[in-house]
Every structure is written in structure tokens, then in C-alpha cells.
C-alpha angles and dihedrals in degrees: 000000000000084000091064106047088043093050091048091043089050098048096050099051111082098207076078104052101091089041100133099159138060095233081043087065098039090059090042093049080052104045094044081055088236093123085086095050088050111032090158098060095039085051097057092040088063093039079053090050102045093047112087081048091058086045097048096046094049090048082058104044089054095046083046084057103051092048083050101044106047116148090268097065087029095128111041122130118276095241087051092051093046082058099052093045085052096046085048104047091049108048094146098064094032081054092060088047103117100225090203088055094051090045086056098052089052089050088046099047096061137235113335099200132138101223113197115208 
């Protein structure tokens, strides 16, 4: 119901004559203020627009995972793992990341030893 008054009023409104994109027609349903008339429509349209992103990170995250977890590494501990896909997945921030800073914290922090009695 929602498709074909949007479509008619759509059609009709000539801010949106020249609309050749999806992400063209999101700002203009924005701007025109008609994302509020039709919320269904302007929902989908972002879902639309935000999908190839959640693909593409996915796809990233599992081919982070294969060069990770090689048979080699097969049998590390989950929470290890989690860190090294972190640390993978963000170089670029890991990158930024000062060593001799990090060296500093760990002499700072104290013995880290498990002592049995």
C-alpha cells in the first residue's frame, strides 16, 4: 500500500526529477521531509544502502579467519583467537599502536606469574 502512494507521490514531485542513485533518492527523501510520511520505504532504502558494507565486512572477517587459523595455529584458545582477529582486522589502528609504549605499560604493571604453593 505504502509502495504506491510513494511511487505517485514521487513521480509527481519534481525535487525528485533528476534522482538517478539509490543514496540520490535517500538524501532527497530526507531533505523533502518525506522520509517521515513514508518510514517503510525510507527503512528499506538504508537497509539498501548499508548492505554491500555488512557484506563486505563479513567477507573480511572470514577471510581474516582462514589466514589466522591455519593448521598450524588449529588449536589455540578461543579468547586468543578473538585478539588476533581483532588485531587483524584493525591494522590500522594496531598499526598506530607505539611497541615501546606497550613495553612500558607491561614493566610497569608487575610480575605476571602464577606462583603454586
Amino acid at each position: 500500500m505504502e509502495c504506491g502512494y510513494f511511487l505517485a507521490d514521487i513521480q509527481k514531485d519534481p525535487r525528485f526529477a533528476n534522482t538517478t542513485t539509490v543514496s540520490d533518492l535517500c538524501r532527497r527523501l530526507v531533505e523533502s521531509r518525506k522520509s517521515a510520511f513514508f518510514p517503510m520505504i525510507y527503512r528499506l532504502i538504508c537497509l539498501v544502502l548499508t548492505l554491500p558494507v555488512s557484506t563486505a565486512t563479513t567477507e573480511r572477517a572470514f577471510s581474516s579467519m582462514t589466514i589466522i587459523k591455519n593448521k598450524f595455529r588449529n588449536k589455540m584458545e578461543d579468547e586468543f583467537f578473538d585478539d588476533l582477529m581483532v588485531l587483524y582486522i584493525e591494522k590500522e589502528f594496531a598499526d598506530s599502536i607505539d611497541n615501546d609504549s606497550v613495553i612500558a605499560e607491561f614493566e610497569v604493571s608487575g610480575p605476571r606469574r602464577v606462583r603454586f604453593s
